[in-house]
C-alpha positions as CSV (number, residue, x, y, z in Angstrom):
1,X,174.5,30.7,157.6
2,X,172.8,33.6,157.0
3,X,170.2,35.2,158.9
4,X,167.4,37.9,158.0
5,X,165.6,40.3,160.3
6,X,161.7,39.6,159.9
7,X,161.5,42.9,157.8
8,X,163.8,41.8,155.7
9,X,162.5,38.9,155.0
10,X,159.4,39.9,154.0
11,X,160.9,42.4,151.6
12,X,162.8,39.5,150.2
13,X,159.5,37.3,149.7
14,X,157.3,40.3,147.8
15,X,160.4,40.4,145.7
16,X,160.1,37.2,144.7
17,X,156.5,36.9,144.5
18,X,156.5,40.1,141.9
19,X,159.4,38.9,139.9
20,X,157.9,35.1,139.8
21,X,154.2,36.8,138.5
22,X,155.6,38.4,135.5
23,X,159.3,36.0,134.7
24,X,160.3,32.3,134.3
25,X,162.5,32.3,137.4
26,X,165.9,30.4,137.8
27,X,168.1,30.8,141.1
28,X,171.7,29.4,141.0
29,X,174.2,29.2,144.3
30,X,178.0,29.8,143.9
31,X,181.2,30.1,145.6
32,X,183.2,33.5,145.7
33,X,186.2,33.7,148.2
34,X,184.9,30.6,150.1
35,X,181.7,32.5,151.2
36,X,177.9,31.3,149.6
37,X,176.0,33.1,147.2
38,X,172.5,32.7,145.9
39,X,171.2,34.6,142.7
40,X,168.1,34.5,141.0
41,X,167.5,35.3,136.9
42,X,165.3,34.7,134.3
43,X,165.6,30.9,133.1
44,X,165.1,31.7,129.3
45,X,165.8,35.6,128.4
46,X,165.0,34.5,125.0
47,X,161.3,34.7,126.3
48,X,161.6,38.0,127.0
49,X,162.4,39.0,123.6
50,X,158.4,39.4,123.2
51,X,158.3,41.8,125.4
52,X,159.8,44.6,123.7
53,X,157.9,46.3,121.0
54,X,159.4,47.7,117.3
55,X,158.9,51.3,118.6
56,X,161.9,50.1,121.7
57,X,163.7,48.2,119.7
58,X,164.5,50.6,116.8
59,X,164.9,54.1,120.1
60,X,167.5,51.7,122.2
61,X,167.9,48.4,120.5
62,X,168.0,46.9,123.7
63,X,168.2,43.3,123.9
64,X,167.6,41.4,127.4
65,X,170.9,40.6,127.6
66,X,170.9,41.5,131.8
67,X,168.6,38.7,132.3
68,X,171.5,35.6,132.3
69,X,174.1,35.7,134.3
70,X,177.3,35.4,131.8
71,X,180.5,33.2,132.3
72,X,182.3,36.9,132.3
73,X,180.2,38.1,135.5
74,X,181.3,35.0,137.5
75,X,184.9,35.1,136.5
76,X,184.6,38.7,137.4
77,X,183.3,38.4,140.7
78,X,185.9,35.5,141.4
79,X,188.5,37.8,140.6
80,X,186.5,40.7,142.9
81,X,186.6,38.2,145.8
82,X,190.1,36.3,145.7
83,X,192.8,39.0,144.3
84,X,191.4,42.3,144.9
85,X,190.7,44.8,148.5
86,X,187.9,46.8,148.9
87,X,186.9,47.2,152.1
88,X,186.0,51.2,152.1
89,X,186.4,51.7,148.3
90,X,183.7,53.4,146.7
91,X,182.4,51.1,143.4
92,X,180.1,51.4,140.6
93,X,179.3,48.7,138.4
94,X,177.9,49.4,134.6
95,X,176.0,47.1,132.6
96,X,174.9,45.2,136.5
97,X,172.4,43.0,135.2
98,X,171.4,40.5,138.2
99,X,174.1,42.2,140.5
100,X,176.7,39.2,140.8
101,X,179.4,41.4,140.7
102,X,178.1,44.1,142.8
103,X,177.2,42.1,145.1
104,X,180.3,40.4,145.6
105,X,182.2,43.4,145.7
106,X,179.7,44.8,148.8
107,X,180.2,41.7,150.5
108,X,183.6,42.6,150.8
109,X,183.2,45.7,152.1
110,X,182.9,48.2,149.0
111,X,180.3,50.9,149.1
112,X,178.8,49.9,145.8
113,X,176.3,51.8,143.5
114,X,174.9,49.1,141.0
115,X,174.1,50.3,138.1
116,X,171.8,49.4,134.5
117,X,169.6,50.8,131.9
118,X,167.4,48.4,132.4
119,X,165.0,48.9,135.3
120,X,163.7,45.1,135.0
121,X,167.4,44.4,136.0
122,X,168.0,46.7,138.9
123,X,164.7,45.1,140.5
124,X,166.4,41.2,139.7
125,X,169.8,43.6,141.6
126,X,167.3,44.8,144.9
127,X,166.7,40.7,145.2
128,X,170.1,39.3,145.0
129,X,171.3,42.1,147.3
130,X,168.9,41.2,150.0
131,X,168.8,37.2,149.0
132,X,172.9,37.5,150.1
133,X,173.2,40.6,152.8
134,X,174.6,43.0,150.7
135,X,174.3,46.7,151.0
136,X,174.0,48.6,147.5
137,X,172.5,51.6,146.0
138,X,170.9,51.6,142.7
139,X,170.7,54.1,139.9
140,X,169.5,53.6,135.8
141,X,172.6,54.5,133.9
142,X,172.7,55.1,130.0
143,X,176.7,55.1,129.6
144,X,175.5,57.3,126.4
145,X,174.7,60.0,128.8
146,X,177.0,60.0,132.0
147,X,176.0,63.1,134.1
148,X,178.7,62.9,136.1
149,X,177.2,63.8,139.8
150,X,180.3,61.1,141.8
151,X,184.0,59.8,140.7
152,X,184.5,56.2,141.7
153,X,187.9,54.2,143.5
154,X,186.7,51.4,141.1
155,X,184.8,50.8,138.1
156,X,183.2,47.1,137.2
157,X,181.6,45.8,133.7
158,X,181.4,41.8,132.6
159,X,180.0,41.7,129.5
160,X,179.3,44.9,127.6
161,X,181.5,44.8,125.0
162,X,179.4,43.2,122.6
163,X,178.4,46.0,119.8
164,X,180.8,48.4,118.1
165,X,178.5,51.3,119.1
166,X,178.8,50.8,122.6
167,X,182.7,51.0,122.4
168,X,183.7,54.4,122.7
169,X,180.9,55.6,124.9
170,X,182.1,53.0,127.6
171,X,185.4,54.9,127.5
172,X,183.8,57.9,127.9
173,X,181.6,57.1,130.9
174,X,184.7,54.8,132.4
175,X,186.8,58.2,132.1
176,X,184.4,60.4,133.5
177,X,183.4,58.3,136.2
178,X,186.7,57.2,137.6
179,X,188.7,59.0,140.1
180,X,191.9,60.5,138.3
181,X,193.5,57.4,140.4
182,X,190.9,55.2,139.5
183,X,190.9,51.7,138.2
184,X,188.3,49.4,136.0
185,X,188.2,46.4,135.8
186,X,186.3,45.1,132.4
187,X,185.6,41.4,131.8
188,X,185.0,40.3,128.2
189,X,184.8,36.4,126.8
190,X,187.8,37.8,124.4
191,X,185.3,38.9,121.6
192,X,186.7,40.4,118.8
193,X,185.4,43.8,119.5
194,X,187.3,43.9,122.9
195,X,190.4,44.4,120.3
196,X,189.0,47.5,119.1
197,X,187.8,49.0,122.8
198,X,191.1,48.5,123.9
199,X,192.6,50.9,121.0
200,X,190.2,53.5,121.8
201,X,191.1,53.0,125.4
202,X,194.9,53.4,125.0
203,X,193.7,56.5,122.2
204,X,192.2,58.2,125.2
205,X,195.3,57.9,127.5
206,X,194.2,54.9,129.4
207,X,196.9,52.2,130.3
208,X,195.6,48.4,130.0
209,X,196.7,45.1,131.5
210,X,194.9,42.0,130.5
211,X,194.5,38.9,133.6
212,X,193.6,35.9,131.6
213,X,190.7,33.7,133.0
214,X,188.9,30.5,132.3
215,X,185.5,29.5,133.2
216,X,185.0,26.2,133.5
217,X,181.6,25.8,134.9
218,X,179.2,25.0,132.3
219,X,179.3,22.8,129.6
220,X,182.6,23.6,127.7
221,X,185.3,25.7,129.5
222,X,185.2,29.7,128.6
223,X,187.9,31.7,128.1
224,X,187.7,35.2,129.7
225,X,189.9,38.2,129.9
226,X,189.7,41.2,132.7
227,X,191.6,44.3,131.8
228,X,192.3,46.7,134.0
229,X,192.1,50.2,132.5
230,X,193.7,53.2,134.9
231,X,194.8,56.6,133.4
232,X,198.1,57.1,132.3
């Protein structure tokens, strides 16, 4: 069982008590490497669709896709807890949304920079990290504009393969953000447009192997793929 210092905790409840003011809160527990985790996200993201004006939506076209945790971001952070070693790896994590996968990973002993556009989910990342006694730094990240400031051992994504724009730019920042013997590890619920970020991948000298996945805890089992990109 976990326990929390008395500063912590009271951290951890004006968290809460900001988030639940202005969000429909749902908290879900899971199992990753046979150690309990507890994250909290928004019940409905649909709802949040109202809160982003035309003038946002036509600059980024951002949709409040961080505010769910996906069936890719819990087969990723399986994966990240039963098959790979990271005690003293240095990770970042694109597209974080809640921070499952981040989390996870600091849990096992990566130091982990968590990383989204969104600043509503990097404040949903700060609770999870203290909810589960995990040790990350956070940043806002456009993968549009990487300024490259820190190479990574590893890189993490679960679900950000989902608009043709997107594709190439994630190669970019994966390539610039990567150590030259760096590895990323991308999970995607085999979407059509993963075909075509894998080609620009392997275009731009990346080598991929694909570890084939199924979800099967909601309603209808998912299918989800993790490739793992690394410079030829």
């Amino acid at each position: 069982m976990l326990v929390f210092r008395e500063n912590e905790n009271s951290e951890l409840q004006l968290l809460y008590n900001a988030l639940a003011a202005e969000y429909d809160l749902a908290e879900a527990s899971y199992t990753f490497g046979g150690h309990s985790f507890s994250f909290l996200s928004v019940l409905d993201s649909y709802a949040l669709l109202d809160r982003i004006s035309p003038e946002e939506f036509i600059k980024d076209e951002q949709m409040p896709y961080w505010a769910e945790i996906w069936p890719s971001a819990i087969t990723l952070s399986s994966f990240i807890a039963d098959e790979l070693p990271l005690e003293g790896l240095r990770v970042i994590e694109i597209g974080a949304g809640v921070g499952m996968a981040s989390v996870v990973a600091a849990r096992k002993g990566a130091s982990v920079l968590a990383t989204d556009y969104s600043l509503e989910a990097l404040r949903f990342a700060r609770y999870n990290s203290l909810k589960n006694r995990a040790s990350l730094d956070y940043e806002r990240l456009d993968w549009r504009m990487v300024q490259c400031r820190e190479q990574f051992d590893l890189l993490f994504a679960a679900d950000v393969l989902y608009e043709r724009v997107n594709l190439l730019p994630i190669v970019t920042a994966i390539d610039k953000l990567l150590k030259p013997e760096g590895a990323a590890y991308i999970a995607d619920p085999r979407r059509k447009m993963a075909e075509q970020f894998l080609e620009l991948a392997a275009e731009n000298n990346f080598s991929i192997t694909s570890f084939p996945k199924k979800y099967a805890g909601g309603s209808k089992p998912v299918s989800v793929n993790i490739y793992k990109l690394m410079r030829k």
